[in-house]
C-alpha positions in Angstrom: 33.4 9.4 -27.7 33.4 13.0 -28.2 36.8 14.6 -27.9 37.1 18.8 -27.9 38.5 20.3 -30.8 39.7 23.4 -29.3 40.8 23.8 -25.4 37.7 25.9 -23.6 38.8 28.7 -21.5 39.2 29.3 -17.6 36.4 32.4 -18.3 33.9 29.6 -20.3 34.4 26.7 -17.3 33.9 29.7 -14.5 31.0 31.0 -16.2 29.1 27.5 -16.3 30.3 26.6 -12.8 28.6 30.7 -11.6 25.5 29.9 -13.0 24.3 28.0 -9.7 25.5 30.4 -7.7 22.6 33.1 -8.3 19.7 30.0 -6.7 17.0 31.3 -4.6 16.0 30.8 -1.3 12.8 28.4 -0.8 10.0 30.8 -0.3 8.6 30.0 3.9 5.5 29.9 4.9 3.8 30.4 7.9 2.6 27.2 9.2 -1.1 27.6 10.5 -1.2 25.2 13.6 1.9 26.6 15.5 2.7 29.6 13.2 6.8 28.5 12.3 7.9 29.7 8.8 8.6 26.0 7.2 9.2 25.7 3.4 5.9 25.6 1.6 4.1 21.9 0.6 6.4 20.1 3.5 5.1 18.7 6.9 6.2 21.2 9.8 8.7 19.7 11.8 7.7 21.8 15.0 4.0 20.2 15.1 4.0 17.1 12.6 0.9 18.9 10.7 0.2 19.3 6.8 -2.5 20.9 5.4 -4.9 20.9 9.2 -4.0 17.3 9.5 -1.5 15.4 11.8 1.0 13.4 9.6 3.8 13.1 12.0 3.1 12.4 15.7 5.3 14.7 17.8 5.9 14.0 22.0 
């Protein structure tokens, strides 16, 4: 098993763990039955559609 040669410093560590801090935000999308921003290629949870068809059958 591979065993460091040298101890890695608090700045190296930080700066791997900071490198997922600087994600995006899903781009939304305005969904064309009931016009809700929703997160693009999902079914909208407000109305149950996907691409002008009913997936999900909502009360």
């Amino acid at each position: 098993m591979g065993v460091p040669k040298r101890r890695s410093s608090k700045t190296r560590g930080r700066q791997r763990r900071a490198a997922n801090v600087n994600l995006e935000a899903p781009n939304l999308v305005e969904c064309p039955q009931c016009h809700v921003l929703i997160v693009s290629h999902r079914v909208c949870p407000e109305c149950g559609y996907y691409k002008n068809k009913e997936v999900v059958a909502k009360k």
